[in-house]
N, C-alpha and C positions, 0 to 999 in steps of 0.2 A: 342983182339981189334976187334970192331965190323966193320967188311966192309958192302956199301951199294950198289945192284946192278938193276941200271934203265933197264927198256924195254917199246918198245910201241910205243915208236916216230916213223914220218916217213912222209910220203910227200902224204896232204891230200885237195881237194878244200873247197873253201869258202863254208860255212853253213855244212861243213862237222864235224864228230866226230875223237875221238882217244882217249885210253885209256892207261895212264903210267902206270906201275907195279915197284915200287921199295922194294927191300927184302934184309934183313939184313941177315949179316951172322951168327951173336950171337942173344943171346936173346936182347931184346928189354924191355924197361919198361915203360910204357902207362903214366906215371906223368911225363915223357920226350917230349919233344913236337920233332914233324916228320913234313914235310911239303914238299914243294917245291917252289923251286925259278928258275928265269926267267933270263937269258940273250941273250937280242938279238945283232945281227950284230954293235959295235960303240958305247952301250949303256950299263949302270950299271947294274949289275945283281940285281932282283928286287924279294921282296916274293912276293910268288902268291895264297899260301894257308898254311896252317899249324891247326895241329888238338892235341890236347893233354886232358887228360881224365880230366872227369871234366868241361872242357870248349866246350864251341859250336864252331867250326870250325871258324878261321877268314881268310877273303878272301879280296883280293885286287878289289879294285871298280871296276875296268876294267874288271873283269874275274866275278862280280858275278851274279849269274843270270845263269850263261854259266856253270861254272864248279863247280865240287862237289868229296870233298876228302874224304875219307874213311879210316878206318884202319882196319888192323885184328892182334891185339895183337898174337893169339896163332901161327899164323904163318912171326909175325914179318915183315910184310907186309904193305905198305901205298900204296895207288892205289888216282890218280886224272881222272876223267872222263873228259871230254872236249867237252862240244858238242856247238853248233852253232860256229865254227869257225872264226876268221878271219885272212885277212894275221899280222895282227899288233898281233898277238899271235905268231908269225914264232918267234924262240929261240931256244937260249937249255936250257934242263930243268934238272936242277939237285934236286935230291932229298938228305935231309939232315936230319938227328936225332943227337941233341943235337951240340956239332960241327963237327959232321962225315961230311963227303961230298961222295955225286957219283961220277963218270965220266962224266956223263950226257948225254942227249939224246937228236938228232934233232927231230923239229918239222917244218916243211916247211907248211904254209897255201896259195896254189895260188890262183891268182884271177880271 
């Protein structure tokens, strides 16, 4: 059973950067889509990116422009970069392949 283990979050100001790292424990297989999803404080947990081989990355309108997901198969690895921050980005971020889930990771954006 493949576990997935987020890192990266953390408490960053507005126009600021941050970078998640999420890594599986088994292999991984690239025709699986991996991504990440968002939930903040009261509200639905929301996709924010997701990346699977074959297809161009899709990102949620809110975040594009801003952020950019990546993967590395051979190390079973999906990474989100995060840059121009806002506070309405503050969630946790769980990262997910196929129906795995993380634990997920704070991001706090003050203003």
């Amino acid at each position: 059973q493949v576990q997935l283990v987020e890192s990266g979050g953390g408490l960053v100001q507005t126009g600021g950067s941050l970078r998640l790292t999420c890594t599986a424990s088994g292999r991984t297989f690239s025709f699986i889509p991996m991504g990440w999803y968002r939930q903040a404080l009261g509200k639905q947990r929301e996709s924010v990116a997701t990346v699977v081989s074959g297809s161009n990355p899709n990102y949620a309108d809110s975040v594009k422009g801003r952020f950019t997901i990546s993967r590395d198969n051979a190390k079973n690895t999906v990474y989100l970069q995060m840059n121009s921050l806002k506070p309405e980005d503050t969630a946790v971020y769980y990262c997910y392949y196929s129906d795995i889930w993380g634990q997920g990771t704070q991001v706090t954006v003050s203003s």
